[in-house]
Structures are given as structure tokens and as C-alpha cells.
MMTF fields as JSON, N, C-alpha, C and O atoms, coordinates in Angstrom:
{
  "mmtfVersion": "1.0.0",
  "mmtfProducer": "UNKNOWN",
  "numBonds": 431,
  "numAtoms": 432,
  "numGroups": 108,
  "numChains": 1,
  "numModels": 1,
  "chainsPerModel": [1],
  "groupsPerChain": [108],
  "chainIdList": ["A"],
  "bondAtomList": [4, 2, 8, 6, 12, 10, 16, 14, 20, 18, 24, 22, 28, 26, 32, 30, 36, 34, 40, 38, 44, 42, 48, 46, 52, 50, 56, 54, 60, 58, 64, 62, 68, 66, 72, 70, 76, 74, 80, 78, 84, 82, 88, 86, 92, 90, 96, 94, 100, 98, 104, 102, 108, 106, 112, 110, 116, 114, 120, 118, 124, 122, 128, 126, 132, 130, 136, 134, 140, 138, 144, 142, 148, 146, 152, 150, 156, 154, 160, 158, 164, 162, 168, 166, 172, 170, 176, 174, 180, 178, 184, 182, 188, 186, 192, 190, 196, 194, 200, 198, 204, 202, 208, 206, 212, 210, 216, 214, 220, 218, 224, 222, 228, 226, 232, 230, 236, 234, 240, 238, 244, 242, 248, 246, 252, 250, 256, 254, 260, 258, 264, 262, 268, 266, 272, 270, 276, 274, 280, 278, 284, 282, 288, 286, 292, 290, 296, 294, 300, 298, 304, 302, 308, 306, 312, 310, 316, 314, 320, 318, 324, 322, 328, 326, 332, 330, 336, 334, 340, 338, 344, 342, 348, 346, 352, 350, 356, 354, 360, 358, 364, 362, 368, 366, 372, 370, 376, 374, 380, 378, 384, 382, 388, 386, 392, 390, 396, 394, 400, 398, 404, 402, 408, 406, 412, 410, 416, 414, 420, 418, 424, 422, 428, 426],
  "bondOrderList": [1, 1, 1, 1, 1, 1, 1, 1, 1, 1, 1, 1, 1, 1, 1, 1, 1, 1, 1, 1, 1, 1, 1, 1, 1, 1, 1, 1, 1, 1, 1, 1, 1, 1, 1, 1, 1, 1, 1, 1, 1, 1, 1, 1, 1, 1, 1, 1, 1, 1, 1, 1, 1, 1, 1, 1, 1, 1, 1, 1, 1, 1, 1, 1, 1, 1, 1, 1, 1, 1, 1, 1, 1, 1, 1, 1, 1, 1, 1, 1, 1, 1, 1, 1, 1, 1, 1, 1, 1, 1, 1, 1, 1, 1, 1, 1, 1, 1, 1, 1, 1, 1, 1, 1, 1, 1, 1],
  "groupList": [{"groupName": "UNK", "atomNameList": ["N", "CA", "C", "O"], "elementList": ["N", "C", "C", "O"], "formalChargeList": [0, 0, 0, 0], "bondAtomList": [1, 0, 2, 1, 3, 2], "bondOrderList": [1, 1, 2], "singleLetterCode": "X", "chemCompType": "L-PEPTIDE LINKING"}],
  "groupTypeList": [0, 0, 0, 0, 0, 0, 0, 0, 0, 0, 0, 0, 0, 0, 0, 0, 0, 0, 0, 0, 0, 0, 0, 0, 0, 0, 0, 0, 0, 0, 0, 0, 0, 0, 0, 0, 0, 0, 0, 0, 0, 0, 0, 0, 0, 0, 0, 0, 0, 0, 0, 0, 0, 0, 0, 0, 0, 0, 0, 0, 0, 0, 0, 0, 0, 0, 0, 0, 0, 0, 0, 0, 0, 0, 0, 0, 0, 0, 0, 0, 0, 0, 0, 0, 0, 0, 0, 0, 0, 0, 0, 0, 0, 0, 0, 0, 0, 0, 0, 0, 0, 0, 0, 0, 0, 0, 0, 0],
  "groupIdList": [1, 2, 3, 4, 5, 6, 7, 8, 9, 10, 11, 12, 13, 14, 15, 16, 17, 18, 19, 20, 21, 22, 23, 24, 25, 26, 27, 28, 29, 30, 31, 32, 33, 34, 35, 36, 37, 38, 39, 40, 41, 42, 43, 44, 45, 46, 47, 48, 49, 50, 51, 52, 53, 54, 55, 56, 57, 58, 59, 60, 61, 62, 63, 64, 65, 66, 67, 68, 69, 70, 71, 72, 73, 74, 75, 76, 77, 78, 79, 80, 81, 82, 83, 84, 85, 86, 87, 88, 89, 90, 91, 92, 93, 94, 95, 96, 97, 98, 99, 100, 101, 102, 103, 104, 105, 106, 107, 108],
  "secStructList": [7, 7, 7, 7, 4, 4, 4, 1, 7, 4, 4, 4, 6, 6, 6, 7, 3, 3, 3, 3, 3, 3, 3, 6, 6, 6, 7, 7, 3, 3, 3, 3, 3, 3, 3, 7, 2, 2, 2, 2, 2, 2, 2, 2, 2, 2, 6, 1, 7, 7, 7, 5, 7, 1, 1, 1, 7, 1, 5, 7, 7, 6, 6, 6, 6, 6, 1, 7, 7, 3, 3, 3, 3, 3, 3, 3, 3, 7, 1, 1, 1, 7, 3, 3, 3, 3, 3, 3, 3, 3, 7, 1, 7, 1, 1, 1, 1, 1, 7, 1, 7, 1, 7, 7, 7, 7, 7, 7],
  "xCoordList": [97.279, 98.507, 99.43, 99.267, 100.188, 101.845, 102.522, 103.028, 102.844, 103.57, 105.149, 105.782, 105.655, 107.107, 107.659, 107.535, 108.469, 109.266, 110.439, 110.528, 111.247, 112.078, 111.849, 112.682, 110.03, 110.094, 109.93, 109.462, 110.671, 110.599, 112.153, 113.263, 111.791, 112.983, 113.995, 114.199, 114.741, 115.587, 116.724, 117.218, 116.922, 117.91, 117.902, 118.996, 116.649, 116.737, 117.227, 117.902, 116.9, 117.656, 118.998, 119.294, 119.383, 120.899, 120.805, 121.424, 119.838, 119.297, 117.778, 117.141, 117.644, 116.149, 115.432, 115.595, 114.097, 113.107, 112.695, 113.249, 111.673, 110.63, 109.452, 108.607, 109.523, 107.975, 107.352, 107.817, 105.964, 105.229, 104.489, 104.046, 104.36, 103.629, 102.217, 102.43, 100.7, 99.626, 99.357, 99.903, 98.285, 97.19, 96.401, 95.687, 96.302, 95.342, 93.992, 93.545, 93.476, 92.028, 91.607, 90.45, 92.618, 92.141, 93.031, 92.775, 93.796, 94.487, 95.729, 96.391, 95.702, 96.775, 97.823, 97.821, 98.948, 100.121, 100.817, 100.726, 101.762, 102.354, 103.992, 104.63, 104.448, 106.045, 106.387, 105.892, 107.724, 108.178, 109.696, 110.328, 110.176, 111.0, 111.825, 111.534, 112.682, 113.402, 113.434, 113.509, 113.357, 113.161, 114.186, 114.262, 115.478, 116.119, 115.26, 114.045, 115.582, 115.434, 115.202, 114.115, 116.537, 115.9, 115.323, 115.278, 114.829, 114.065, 112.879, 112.258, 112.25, 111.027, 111.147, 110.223, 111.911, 111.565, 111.67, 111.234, 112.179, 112.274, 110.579, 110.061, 109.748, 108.708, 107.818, 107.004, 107.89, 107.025, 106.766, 105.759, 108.58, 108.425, 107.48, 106.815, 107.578, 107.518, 106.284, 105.967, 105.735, 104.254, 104.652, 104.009, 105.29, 106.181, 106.999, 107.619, 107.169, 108.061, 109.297, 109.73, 110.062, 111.575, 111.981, 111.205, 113.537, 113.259, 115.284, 115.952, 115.606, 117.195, 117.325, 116.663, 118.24, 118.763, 119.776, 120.744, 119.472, 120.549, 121.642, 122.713, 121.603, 122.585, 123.444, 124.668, 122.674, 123.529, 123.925, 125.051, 123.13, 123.499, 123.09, 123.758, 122.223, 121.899, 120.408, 119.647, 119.907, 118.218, 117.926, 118.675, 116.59, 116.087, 115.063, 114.368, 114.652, 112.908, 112.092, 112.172, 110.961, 110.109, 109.808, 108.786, 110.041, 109.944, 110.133, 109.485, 111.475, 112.015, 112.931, 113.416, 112.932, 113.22, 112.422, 112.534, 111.539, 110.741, 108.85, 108.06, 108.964, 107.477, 106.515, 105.671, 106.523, 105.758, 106.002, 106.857, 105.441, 105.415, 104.691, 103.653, 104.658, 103.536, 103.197, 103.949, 102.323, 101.745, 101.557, 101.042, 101.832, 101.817, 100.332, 100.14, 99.466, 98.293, 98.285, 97.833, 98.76, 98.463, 99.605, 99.926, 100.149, 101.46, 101.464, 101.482, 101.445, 100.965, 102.38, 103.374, 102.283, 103.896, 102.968, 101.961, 103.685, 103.262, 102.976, 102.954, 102.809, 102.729, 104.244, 104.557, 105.036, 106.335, 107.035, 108.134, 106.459, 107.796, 109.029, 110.166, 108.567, 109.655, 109.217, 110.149, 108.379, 107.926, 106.699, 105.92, 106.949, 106.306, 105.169, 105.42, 104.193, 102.893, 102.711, 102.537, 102.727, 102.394, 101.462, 101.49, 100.668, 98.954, 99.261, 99.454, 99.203, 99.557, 98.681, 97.638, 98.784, 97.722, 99.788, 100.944, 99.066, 100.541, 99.717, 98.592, 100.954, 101.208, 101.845, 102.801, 101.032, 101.398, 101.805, 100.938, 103.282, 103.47, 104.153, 104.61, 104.362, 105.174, 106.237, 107.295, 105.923, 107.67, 108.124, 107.406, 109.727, 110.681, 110.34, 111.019, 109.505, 109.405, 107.942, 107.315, 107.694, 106.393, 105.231, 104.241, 104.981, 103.625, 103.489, 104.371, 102.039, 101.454, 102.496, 103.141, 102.377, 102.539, 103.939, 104.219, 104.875, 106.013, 105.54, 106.209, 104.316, 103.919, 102.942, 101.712, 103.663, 102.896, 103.168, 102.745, 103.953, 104.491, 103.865, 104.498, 102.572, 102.142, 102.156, 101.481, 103.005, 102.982, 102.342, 102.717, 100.99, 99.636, 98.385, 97.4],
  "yCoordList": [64.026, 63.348, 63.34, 62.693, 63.974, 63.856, 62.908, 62.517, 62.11, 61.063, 61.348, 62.338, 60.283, 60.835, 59.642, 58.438, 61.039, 60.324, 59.263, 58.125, 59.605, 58.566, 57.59, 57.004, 56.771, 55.185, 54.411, 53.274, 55.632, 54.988, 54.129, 54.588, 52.484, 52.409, 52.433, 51.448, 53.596, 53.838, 52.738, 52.459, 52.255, 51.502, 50.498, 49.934, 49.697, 48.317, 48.849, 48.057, 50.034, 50.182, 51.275, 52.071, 51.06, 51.669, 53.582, 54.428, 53.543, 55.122, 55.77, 56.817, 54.812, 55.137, 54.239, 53.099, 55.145, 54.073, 54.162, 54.903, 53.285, 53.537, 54.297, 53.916, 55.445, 55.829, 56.058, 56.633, 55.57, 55.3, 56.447, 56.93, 56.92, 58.343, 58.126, 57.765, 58.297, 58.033, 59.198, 59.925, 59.621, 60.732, 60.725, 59.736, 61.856, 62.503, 61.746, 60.699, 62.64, 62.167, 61.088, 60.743, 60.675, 59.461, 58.009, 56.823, 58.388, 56.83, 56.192, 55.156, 57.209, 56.38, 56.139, 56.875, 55.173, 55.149, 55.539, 55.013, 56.628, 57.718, 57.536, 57.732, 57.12, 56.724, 56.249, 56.487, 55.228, 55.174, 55.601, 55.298, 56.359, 56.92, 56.309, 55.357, 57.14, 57.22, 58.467, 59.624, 57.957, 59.185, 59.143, 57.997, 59.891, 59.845, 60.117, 60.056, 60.336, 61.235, 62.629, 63.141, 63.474, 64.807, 64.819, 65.968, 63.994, 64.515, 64.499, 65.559, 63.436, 63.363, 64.908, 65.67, 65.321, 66.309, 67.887, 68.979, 67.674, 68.812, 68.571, 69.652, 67.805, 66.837, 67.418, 68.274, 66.989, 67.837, 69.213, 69.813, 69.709, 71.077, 72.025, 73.022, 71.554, 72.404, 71.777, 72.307, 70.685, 69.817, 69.968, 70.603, 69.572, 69.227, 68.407, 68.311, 67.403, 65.945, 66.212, 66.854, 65.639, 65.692, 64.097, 63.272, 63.683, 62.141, 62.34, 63.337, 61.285, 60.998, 60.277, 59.328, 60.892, 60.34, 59.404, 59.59, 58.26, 57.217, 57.24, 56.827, 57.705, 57.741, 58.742, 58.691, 59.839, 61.436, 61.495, 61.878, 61.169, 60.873, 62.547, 63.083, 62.821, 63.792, 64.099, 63.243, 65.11, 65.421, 66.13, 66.863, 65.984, 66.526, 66.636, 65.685, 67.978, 68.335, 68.44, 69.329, 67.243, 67.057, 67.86, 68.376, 68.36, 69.441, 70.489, 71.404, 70.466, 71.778, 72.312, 73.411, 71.422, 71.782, 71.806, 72.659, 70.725, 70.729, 71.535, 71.683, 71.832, 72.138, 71.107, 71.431, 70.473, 69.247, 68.823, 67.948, 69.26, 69.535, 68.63, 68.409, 67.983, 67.501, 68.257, 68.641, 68.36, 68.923, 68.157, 67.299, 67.846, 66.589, 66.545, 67.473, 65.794, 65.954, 65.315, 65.744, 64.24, 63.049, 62.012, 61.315, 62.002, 61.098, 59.998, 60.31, 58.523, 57.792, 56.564, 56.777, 55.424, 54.812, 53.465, 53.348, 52.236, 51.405, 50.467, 51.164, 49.16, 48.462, 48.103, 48.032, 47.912, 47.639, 49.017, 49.011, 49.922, 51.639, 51.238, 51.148, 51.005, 50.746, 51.416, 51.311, 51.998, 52.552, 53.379, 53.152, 54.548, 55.746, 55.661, 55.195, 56.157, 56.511, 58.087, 58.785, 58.685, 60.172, 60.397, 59.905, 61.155, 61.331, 63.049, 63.917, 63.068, 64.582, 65.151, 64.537, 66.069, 66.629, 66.562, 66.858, 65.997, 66.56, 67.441, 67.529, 68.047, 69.283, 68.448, 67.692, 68.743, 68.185, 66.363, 65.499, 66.056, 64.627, 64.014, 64.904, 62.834, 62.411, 61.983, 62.033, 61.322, 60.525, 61.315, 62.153, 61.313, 62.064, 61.562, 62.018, 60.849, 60.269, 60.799, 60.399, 61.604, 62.72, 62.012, 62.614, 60.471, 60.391, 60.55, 60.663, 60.596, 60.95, 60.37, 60.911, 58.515, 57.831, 57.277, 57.247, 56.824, 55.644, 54.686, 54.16, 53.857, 52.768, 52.742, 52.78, 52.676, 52.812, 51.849, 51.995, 50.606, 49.889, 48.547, 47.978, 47.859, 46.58, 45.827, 45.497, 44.678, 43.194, 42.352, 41.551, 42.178, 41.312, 41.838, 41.102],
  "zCoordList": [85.87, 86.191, 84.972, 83.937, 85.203, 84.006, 83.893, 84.946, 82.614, 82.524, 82.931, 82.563, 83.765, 83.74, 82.681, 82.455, 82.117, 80.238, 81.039, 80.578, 82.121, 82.924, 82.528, 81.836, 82.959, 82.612, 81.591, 81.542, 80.111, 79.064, 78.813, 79.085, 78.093, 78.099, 77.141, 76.432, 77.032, 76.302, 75.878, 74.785, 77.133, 76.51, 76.254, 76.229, 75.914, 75.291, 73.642, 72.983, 73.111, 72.164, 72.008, 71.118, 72.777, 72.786, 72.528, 71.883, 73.312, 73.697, 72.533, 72.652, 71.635, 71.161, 71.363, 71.799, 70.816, 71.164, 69.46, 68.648, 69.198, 67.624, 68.101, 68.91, 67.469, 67.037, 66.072, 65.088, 66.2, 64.998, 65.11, 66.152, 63.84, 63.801, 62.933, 61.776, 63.322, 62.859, 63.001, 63.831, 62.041, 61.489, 62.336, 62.503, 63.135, 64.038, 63.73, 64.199, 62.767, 62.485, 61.414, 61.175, 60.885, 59.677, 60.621, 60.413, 61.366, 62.021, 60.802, 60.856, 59.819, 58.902, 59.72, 60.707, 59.646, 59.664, 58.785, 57.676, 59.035, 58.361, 58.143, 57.108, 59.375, 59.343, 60.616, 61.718, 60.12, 61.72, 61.451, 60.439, 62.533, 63.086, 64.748, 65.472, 64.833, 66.286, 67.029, 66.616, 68.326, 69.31, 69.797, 70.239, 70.126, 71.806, 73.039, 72.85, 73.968, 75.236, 75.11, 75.38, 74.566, 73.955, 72.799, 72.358, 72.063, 70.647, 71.4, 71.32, 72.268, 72.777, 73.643, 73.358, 74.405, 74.909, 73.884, 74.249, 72.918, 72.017, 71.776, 72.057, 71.458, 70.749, 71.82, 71.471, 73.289, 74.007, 74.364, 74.742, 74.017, 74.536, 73.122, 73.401, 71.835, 71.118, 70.1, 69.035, 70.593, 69.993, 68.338, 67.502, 68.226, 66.54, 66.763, 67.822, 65.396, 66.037, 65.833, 64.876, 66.9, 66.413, 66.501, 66.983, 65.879, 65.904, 65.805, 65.531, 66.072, 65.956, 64.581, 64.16, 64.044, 62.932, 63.2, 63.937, 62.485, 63.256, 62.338, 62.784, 60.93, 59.637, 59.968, 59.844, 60.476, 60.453, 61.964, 62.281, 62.767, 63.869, 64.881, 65.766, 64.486, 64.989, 65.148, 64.698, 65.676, 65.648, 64.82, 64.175, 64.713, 63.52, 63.177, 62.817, 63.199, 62.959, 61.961, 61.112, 61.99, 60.573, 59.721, 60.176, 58.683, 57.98, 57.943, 57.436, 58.729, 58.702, 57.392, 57.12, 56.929, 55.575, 54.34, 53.46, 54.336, 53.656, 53.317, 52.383, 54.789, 55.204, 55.625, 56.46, 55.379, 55.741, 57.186, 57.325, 58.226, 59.241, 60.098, 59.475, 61.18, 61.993, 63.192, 64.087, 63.1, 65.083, 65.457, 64.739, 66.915, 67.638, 68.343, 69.129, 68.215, 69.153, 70.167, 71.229, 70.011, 71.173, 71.192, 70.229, 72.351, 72.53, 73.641, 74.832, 73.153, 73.836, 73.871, 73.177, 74.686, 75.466, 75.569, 76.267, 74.498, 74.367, 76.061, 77.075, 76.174, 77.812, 78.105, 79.293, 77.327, 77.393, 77.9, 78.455, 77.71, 77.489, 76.831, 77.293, 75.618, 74.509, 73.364, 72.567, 72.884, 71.518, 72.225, 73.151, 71.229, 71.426, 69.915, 68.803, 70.312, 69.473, 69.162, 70.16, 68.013, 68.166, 67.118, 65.99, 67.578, 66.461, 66.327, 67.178, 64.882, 64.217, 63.642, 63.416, 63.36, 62.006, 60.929, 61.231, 59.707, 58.784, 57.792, 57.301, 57.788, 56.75, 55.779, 55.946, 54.495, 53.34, 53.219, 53.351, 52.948, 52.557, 53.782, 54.499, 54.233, 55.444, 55.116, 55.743, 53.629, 53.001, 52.366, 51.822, 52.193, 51.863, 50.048, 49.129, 49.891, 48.209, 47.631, 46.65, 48.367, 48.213, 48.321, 47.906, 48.928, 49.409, 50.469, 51.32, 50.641, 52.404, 53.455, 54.353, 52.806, 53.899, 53.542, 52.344, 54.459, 54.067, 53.777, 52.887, 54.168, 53.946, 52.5, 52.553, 51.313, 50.309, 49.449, 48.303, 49.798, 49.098, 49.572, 50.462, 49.067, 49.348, 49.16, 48.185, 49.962, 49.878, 49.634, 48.778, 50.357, 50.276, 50.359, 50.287]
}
């Protein structure tokens, strides 16, 4: 059975949703991002993440500049259909500040 992407809801955030991107096989949390409607379907058609830039205002594919790439393995839609889950293998670093993760900065 195929999920239909329709009953995600886009517009409690004014056409994105958040997705949180975790490590295939270790479960890290890696980054969170934004999806539109077509980034998720660029995201399915081509199992590499794409995400909306809300600054530039455009889409934009993870390491396409950099190399640092994700393959998408597993894409999962929280109980709400408000935030998207995507499990990758990454290529190389996830933050644009050259560690793995965005979350490298600890509070407590």
C-alpha cells in the first residue's frame, strides 16, 4: 500500500512541513530542514533529499554542491501529518560547519 503525500499537512505551515533527517543505521539526528510539496516529491522521485530554502526561497539539493549527499532510505509522516522523518545513509558531513551533525552544540 502507497502512502498518498496529499494527506500531509502542508499548510499548517504556510506550505512546509519540518523534516528531521536521522542516520540510517546509527539513528543520529543529523539536521532539521523544510520540505515543500515538490521537494518531497523531487525526494521521492530521486531517493536524495531535497528541502525548501526558506532564506533563498527556493529548492535545493543536499550536497549538490558540496558532496555530502544523503540517500534517502526510509521516509516516515509523523500522527499529526505535519513533519516528515527521513533515514539516510550520509555522505560525508550533514552541517554546512563541517560536522556530521547540526546538533553539536550542548546545552545540558
Amino acid at each position: 500500500m502507497e502512502f498518498d503525500i496529499n494527506l500531509i499537512d502542508f499548510n499548517k505551515g504556510n506550505g512546509l512541513v519540518p523534516a528531521i533527517i536521522q542516520d540510517f543505521n546509527t539513528k543520529e539526528v543529523l539536521m532539521l530542514a523544510y520540505m515543500s510539496k515538490e521537494s518531497l516529491l523531487k525526494t521521492l522521485e530521486t531517493k536524495m533529499t531535497w528541502f525548501y530554502s526558506r532564506s533563498r526561497n527556493e529548492l535545493w539539493n543536499k550536497g549538490a554542491t558540496s558532496g555530502h549527499i544523503q540517500i534517502v532510505k526510509e521516509l516516515k509522516v509523523d500522527c499529526d501529518l505535519d513533519t516528515i522523518l527521513v533515514l539516510v545513509e550520509q555522505k560525508g558531513v550533514a552541517c554546512h560547519t563541517g560536522e556530521r551533525s547540526c546538533f553539536y552544540k550542548k546545552v545540558l
